[in-house]
C-alpha positions as CSV (number, residue, x, y, z in Angstrom):
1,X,157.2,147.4,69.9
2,X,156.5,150.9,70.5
3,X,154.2,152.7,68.4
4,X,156.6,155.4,67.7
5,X,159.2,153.3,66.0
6,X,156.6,151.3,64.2
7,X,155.5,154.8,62.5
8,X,159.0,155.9,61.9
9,X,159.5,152.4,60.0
10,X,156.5,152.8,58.0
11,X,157.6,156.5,56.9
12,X,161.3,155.4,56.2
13,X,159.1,152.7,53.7
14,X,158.1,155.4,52.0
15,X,161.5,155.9,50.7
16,X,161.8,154.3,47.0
17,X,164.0,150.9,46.9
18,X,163.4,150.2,50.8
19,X,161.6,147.5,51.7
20,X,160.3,146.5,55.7
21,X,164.1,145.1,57.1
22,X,165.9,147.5,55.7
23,X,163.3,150.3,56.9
24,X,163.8,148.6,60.5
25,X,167.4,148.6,60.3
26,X,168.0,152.4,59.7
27,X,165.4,153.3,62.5
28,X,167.2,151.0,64.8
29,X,170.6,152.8,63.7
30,X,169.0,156.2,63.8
31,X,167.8,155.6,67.5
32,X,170.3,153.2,68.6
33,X,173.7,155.0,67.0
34,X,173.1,158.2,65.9
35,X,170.2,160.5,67.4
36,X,171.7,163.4,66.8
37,X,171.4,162.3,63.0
38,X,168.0,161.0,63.6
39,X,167.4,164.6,64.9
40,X,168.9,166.5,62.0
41,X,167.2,164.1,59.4
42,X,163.9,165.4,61.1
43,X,164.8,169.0,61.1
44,X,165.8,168.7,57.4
45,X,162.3,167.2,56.5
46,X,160.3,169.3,58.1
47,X,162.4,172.7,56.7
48,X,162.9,171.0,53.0
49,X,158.9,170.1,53.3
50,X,157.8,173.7,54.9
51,X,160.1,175.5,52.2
52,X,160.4,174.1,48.9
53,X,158.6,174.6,46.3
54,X,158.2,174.5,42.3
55,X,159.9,177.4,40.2
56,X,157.1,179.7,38.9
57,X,159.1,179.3,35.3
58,X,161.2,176.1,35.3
59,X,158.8,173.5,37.3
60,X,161.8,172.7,39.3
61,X,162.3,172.7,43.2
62,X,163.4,176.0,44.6
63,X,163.7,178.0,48.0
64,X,162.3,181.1,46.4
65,X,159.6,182.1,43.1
66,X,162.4,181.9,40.8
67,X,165.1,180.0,41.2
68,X,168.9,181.2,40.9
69,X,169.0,179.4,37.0
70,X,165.8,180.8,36.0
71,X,167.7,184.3,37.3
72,X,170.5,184.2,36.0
73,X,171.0,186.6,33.5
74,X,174.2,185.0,32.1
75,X,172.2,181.8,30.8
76,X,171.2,181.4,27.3
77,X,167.2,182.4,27.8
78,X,166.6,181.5,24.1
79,X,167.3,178.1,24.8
80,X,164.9,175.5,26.7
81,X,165.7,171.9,27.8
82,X,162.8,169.7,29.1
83,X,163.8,167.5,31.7
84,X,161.4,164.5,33.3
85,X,162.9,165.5,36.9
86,X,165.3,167.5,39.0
87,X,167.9,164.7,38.9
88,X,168.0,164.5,35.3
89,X,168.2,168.1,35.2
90,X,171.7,168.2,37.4
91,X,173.2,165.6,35.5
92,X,172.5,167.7,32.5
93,X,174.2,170.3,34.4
94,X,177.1,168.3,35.8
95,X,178.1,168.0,31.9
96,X,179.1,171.9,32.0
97,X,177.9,171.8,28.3
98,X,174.2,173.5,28.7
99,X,174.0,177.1,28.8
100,X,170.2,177.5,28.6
101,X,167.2,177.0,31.2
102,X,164.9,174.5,32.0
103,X,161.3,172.9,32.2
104,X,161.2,170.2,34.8
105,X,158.1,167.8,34.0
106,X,158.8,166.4,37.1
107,X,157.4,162.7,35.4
108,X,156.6,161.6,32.6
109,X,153.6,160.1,30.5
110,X,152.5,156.9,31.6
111,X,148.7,155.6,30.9
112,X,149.3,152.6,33.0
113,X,150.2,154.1,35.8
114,X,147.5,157.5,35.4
115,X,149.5,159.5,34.6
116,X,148.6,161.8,31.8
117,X,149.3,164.9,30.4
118,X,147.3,167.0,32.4
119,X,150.0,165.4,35.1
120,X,153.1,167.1,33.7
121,X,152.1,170.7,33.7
122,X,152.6,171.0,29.9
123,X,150.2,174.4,29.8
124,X,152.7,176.0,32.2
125,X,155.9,174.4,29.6
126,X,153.6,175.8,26.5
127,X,153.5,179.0,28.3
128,X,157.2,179.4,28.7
129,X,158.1,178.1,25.3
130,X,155.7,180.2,23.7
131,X,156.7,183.5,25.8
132,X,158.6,185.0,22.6
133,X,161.9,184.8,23.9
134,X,162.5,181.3,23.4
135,X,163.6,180.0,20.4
136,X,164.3,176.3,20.7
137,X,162.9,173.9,22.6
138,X,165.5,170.8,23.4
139,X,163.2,167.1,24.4
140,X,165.5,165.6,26.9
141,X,163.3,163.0,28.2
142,X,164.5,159.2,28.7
143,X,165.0,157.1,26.4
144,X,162.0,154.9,27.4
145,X,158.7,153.4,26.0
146,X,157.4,156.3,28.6
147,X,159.9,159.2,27.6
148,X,159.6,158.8,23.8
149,X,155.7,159.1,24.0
150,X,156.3,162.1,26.0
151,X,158.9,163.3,23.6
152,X,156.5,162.6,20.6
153,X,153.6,164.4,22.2
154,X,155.1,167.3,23.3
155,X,157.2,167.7,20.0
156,X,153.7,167.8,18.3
157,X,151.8,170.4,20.4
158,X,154.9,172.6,20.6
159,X,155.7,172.3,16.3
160,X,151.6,172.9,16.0
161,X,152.4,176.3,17.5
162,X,155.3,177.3,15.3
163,X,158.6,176.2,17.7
164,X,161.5,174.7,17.1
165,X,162.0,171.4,18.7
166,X,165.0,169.2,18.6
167,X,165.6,165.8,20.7
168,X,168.4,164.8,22.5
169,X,170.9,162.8,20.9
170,X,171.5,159.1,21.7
171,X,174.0,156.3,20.5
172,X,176.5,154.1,21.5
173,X,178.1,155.6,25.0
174,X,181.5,156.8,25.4
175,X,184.2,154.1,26.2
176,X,181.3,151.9,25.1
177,X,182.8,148.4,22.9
178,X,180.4,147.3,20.3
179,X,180.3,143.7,21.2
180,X,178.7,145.1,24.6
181,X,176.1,147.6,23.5
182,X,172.1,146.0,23.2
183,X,171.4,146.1,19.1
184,X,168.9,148.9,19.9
185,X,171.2,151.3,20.9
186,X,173.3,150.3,17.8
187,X,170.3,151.0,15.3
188,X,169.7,154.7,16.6
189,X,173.3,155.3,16.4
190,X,173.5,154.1,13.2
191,X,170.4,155.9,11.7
192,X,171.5,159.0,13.7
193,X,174.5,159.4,12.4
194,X,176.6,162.1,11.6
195,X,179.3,163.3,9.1
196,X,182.5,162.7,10.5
């Protein structure tokens, strides 16, 4: 095989949930079927890769210093939701129910794997929570072993310093039946309860 395609397998492996087929299938299909796509996918990469960057204030990716939610004037700058990555911070988003900004961890604590919390950026969050303007800070990490103890640890170093902190909410899901929901998810609802 040619040493080109073996490279352009290896880097399509990179990719999370692709193993060495399906890696060989899509650069077959890219140079087989569709090299103007293969082209485009290139020119993307290399413009996303020479452009993006982190926010200076949010942590999250962005074609310019700030980006246009940091900006925006019309968004709740008292309020601050801390998010483990860009994804998490759209689906926030999608829910058309958060009005304030952002602090994109982009990760979250996990000793096993190194990470720590020199990993996360937390001085830069501390910074921005502590800049006077904020006034609560909103812990919207997972609901993981991993998200909790990064929940719990930033909840302490942020109350040490005088903030409000409040956790996101969790429970039995909408359109969710009983019968169907793990007994874990039943207990928090339960003991998070509220009056009806």
């Amino acid at each position: 095989m040619s040493k080109s395609l073996d490279f352009l397998t290896e880097a399509l492996r990179r990719l999370p949930g692709i193993g060495p087929k399906s890696a060989q299938r899509m650069a077959f299909h890219l140079l087989q079927h569709d090299r103007e796509g293969a082209a485009m996918l290139s020119r993307a990469l290399y413009q996303a890769v020479d452009t993006v960057h982190h926010c200076a204030m949010c942590n999250t990716f962005a074609d310019t210093e700030i980006c246009d939610m940091c900006a925006d004037e019309a968004r709740d700058h008292t309020l601050l939701c801390v998010v483990e990555t860009p994804a998490d911070q759209m689906m926030i988003e999608q829910t058309l129910t958060w009005k304030g900004l952002y602090f994109v961890l982009m990760g979250r604590l996990s000793p096993l794997d190194g990470i720590g919390p020199k990993d996360l950026h937390l001085e830069k969050l501390v910074g921005r929570a502590a800049d006077g303007i904020v006034g609560e800070v909103v812990l919207a990490t997972n609901f993981t072993n991993e998200g909790e103890a990064t929940a719990h640890y930033i909840s302490e170093m942020l109350k040490a310093r005088g903030l409000k902190v409040s956790r996101l909410a969790r429970g039995v899901p909408v359109g969710g039946e009983l019968e169907y929901v793990d007994a874990g998810t039943i207990a928090r609802a339960m003991l998070d309860r509220r009056t009806a």
